[in-house]
C-alpha positions in Angstrom: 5.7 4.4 -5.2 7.5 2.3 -2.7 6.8 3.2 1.0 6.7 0.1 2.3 10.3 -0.4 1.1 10.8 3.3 2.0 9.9 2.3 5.8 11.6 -0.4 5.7 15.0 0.8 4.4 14.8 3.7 7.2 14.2 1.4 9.9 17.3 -1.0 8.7 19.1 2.4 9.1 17.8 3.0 12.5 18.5 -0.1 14.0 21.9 -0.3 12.7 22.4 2.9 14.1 20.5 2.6 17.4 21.1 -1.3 18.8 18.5 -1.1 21.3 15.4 0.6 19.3 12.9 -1.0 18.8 11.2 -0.5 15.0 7.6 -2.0 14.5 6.0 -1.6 11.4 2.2 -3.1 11.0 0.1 -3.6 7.8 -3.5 -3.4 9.3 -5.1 -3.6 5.7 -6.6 -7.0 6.4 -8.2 -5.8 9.6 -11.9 -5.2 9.5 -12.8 -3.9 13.0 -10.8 -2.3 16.1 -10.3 -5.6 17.9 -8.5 -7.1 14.6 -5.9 -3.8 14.8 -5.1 -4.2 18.5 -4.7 -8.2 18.3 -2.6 -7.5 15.4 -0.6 -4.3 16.9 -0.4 -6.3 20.2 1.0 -9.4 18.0 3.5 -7.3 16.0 5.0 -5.9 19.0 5.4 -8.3 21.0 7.1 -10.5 18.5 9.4 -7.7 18.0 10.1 -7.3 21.7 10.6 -11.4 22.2 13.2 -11.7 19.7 15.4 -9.3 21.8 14.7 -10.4 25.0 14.5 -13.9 26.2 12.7 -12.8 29.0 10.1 -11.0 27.7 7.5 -13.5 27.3 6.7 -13.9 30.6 6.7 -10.6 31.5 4.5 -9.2 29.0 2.0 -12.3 30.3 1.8 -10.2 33.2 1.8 -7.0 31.9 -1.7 -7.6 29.2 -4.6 -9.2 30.6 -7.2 -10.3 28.7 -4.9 -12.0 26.0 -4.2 -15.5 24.9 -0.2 -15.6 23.5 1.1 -18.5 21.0 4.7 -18.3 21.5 5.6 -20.1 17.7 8.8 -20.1 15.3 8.8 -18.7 11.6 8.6 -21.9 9.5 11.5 -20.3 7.6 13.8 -18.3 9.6 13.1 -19.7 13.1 12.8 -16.6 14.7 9.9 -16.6 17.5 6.7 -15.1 16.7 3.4 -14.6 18.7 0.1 -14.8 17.5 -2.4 -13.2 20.3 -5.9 -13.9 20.8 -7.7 -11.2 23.1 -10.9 -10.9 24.2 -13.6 -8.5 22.6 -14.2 -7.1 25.6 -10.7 -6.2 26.6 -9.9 -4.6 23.4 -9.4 -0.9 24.5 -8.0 -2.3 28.0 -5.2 -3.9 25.9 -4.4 -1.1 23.9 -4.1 0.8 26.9 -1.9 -1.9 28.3 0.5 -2.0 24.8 0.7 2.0 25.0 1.4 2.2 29.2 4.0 -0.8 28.4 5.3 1.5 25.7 5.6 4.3 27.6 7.7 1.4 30.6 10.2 0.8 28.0 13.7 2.2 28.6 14.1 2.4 24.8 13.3 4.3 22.0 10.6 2.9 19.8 9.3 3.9 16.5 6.5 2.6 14.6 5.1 3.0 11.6 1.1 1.5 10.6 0.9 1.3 7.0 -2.6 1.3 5.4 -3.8 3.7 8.1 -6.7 4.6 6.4 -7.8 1.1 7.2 -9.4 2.7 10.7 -12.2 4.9 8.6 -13.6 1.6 7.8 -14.0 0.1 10.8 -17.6 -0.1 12.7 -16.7 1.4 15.7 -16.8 4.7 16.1 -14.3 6.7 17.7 -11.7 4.5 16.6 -9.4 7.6 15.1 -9.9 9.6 18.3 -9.3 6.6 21.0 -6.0 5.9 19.1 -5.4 9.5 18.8 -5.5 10.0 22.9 -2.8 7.2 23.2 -0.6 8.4 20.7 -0.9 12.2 21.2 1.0 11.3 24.7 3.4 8.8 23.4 7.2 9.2 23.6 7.2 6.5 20.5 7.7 8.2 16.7 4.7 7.3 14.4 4.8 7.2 10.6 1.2 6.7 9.5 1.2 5.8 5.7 -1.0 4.6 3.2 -2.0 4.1 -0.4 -5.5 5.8 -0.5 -4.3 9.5 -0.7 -7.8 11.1 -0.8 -8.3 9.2 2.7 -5.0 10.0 4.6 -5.3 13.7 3.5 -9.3 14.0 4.9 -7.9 12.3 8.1 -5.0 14.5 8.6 -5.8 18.0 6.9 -9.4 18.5 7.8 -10.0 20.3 11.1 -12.5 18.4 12.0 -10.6 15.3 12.5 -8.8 13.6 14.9 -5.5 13.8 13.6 -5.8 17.1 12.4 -2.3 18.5 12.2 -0.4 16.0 14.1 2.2 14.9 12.0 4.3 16.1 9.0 2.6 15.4 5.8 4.6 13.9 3.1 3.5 12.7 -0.1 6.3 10.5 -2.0 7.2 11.3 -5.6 8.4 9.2 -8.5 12.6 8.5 -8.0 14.3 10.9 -10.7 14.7 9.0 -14.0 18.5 9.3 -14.0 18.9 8.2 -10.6 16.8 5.5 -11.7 18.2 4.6 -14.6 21.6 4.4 -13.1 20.3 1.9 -10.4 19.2 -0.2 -13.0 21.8 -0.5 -15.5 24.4 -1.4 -12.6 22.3 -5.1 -12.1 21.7 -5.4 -15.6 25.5 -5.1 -15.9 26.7 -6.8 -13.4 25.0 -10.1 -14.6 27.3 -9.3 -18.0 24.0 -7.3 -19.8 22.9 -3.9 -20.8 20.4 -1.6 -20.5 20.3 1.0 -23.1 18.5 4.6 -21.3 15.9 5.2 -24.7 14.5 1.3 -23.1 14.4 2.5 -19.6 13.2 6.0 -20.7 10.5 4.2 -22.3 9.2 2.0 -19.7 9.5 5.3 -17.1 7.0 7.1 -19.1 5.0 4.5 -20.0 4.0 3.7 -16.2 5.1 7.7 -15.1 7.6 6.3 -13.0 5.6 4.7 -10.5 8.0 2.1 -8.7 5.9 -1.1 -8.5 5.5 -1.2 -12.7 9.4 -0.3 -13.5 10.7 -2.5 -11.6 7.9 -5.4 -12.7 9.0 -5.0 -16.2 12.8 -4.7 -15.8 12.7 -7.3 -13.4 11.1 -9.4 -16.8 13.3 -7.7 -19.4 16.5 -9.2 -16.5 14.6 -12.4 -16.1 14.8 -12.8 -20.5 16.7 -10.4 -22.6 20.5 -9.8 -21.0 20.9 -7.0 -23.4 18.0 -4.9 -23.1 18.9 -2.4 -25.9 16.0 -2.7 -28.7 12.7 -1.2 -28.0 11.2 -3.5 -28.9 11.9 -5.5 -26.0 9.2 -3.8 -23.7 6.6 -4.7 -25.3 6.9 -8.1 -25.0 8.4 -7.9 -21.4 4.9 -5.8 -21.0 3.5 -9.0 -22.8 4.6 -11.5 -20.1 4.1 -9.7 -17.1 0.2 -9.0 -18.3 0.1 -12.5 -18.5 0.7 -13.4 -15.1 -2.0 -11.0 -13.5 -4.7 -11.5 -16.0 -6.5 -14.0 -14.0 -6.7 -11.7 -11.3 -8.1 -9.3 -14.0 -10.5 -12.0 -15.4 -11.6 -12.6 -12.0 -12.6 -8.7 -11.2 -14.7 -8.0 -13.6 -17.5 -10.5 -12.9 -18.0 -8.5 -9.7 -18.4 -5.3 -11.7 -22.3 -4.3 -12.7 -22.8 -3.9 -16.3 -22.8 0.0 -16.3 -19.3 0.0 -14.3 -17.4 -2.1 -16.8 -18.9 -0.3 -19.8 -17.7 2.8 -18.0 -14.3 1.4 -17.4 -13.9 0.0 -21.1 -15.0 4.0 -22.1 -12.5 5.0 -19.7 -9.6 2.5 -20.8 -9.8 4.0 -24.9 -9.7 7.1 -24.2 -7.8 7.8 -20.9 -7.4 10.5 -19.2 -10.9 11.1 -19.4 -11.7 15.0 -18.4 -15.5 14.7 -18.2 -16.7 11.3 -18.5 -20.8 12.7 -17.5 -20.7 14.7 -21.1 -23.5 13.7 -23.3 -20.9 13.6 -26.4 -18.8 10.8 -24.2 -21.8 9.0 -23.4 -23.0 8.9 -26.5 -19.8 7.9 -28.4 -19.6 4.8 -26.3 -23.1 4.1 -25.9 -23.0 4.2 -22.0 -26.5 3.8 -19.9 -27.9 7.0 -18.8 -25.6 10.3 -17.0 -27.5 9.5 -13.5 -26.1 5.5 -14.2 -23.0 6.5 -15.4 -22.3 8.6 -12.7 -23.2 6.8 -9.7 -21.3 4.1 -11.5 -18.5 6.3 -11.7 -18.6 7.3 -8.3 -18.8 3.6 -7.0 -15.5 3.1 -9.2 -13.3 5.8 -7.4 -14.3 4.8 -3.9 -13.0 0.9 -4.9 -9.7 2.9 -6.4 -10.7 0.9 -9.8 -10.6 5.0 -11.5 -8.5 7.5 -10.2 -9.2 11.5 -11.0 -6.1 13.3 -11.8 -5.4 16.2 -13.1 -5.6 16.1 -16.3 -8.5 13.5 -16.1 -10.1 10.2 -15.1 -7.4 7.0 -15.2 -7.6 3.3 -14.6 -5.9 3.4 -11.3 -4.1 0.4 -12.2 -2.3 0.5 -15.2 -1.6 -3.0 -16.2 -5.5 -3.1 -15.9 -5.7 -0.1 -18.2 -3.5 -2.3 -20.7 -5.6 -5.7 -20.2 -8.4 -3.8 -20.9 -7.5 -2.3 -23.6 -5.7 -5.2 -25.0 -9.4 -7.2 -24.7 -11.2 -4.2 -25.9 -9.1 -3.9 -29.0 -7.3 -0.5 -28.0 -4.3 -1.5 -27.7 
């Protein structure tokens, strides 16, 4: 839906309106394990804090033990960055250290850690209710965020976990078509083009408004066809961008057992798929057996490959959805 951007836009706000804050946001998707997350929270932060004071660096060498700092510039702004290597063993003493130095700071801070579900996965346990004790007494403003909603709402609505109740939930929706739409047509334009609404309207429903798809295929139909008034012009704008992540696609489905990708080819024709474990379904498709099929299907949701709404089971990513069913002869 666009959160990142979301995030990122509000934290442009922020610091144009507060000079000294400091805003840190952190992707921890990549991070396998608590160490990883505090070498790259410690990393992010301090690079954030280095580029406003000169000074810095040497203090925070003080302030962290336990920690190798790189002091490096960006290859393509210049800025400074720091990449920090930390011991294993002082992983929870240098969170401590980040937080206490947090808490030191005569600033206000805010920081938001995207892909927060990340921490569920990691081996160690605890992990949600060691950060949960640093952050519960923080003067810092968190915004935890993340794509897996089935995830963030176990870790923050069920009682019996950490973060039970500790922040405001909010879930984003799609951005209203007309607001959209306007948005749209101004680039389109301003580069001496069109946009008619029945093309926009038409991509919106296609992809139900979700950000990341609109704006892949208008940023195709800007890219190729200035005057973007025939319907006809989505499909092949569809077209093209299916051809630039079909590899990834191609790549996929070797990892898939043979029972999940006849599942997903069921899925695919027929989508949304109320009860995919009906004997009729099964049948129809000539899928291996209901126990296969749904531990299969099960397997699928947890990966985010199928998504349950509510009117039924989905591809969760719908350019797969239409490679699929452009190689299955559906569409």
């Amino acid at each position: 839906m666009g959160k990142t951007g979301l995030i990122k836009h509000v934290f442009h706000l922020i610091s144009a309106q507060q000079k000294d804050a400091v805003c840190l946001y952190v992707d921890i998707f990549a991070t396998n394990n608590l160490h990883e997350f505090v070498e790259l929270f410690c990393s992010s932060f301090v690079t954030d804090v280095v580029q406003r004071e000169k000074t810095f660096f040497g203090k925070a060498i003080d302030a962290f033990k336990g920690w190798r700092p790189t002091l490096t510039a960006d290859p393509v702004t210049g800025m400074p960055q720091v990449s920090v290597s930390i011991e294993p063993v002082q992983t929870t003493n240098t969170l401590k250290g980040i937080f206490d130095y947090i808490e030191r700071l005569d600033k206000k801070v805010y920081i938001a850690i995207d892909e927060f579900q990340q921490i569920t996965e990691y081996p160690e346990k605890g992990t949600e209710a060691l950060l949960r004790s640093y952050i519960q007494f923080s003067h810092a403003s968190f915004i935890f965020s993340g794509s897996k909603f089935h995830l963030m709402s176990e870790m923050f609505l069920s009682p019996k976990r950490p973060f039970y109740q500790s922040t405001e939930f909010l879930s984003l929706q799609p951005l209203h078509e007309e607001i959209y739409f306007t948005f749209a047509r101004h680039f389109f334009e301003q580069a001496k083009g069109s946009l008619s609404e029945n093309v926009f309207h038409d991509i919106y429903t296609r992809f139900d408004g979700i950000t990341w798809y609109v704006q892949l295929v208008l940023n195709e139909l800007f890219g190729t066809v200035k005057q973007a008034d025939d319907i006809k012009c989505v499909a092949h704008a569809i077209d093209a961008a299916l051809q630039t992540v079909s590899t990834s696609y191609e790549g996929l489905l070797p990892f898939l057992t043979p029972s999940q990708k006849a599942l997903l080819r069921a899925i695919a024709r027929e989508e949304p798929v109320d009860q995919p474990l009906r004997s009729d379904f099964i049948k129809k498709h000539d899928l291996p057996s209901t126990s296969t099929i749904k531990s299969a299907l099960e397997t699928m949701q947890r990966k985010e490959l199928v998504y349950r709404t509510d009117k039924g089971y989905i591809i969760y990513d719908r350019f797969f959805s239409l490679w699929l069913k452009r190689i299955y002869g559906a569409y």
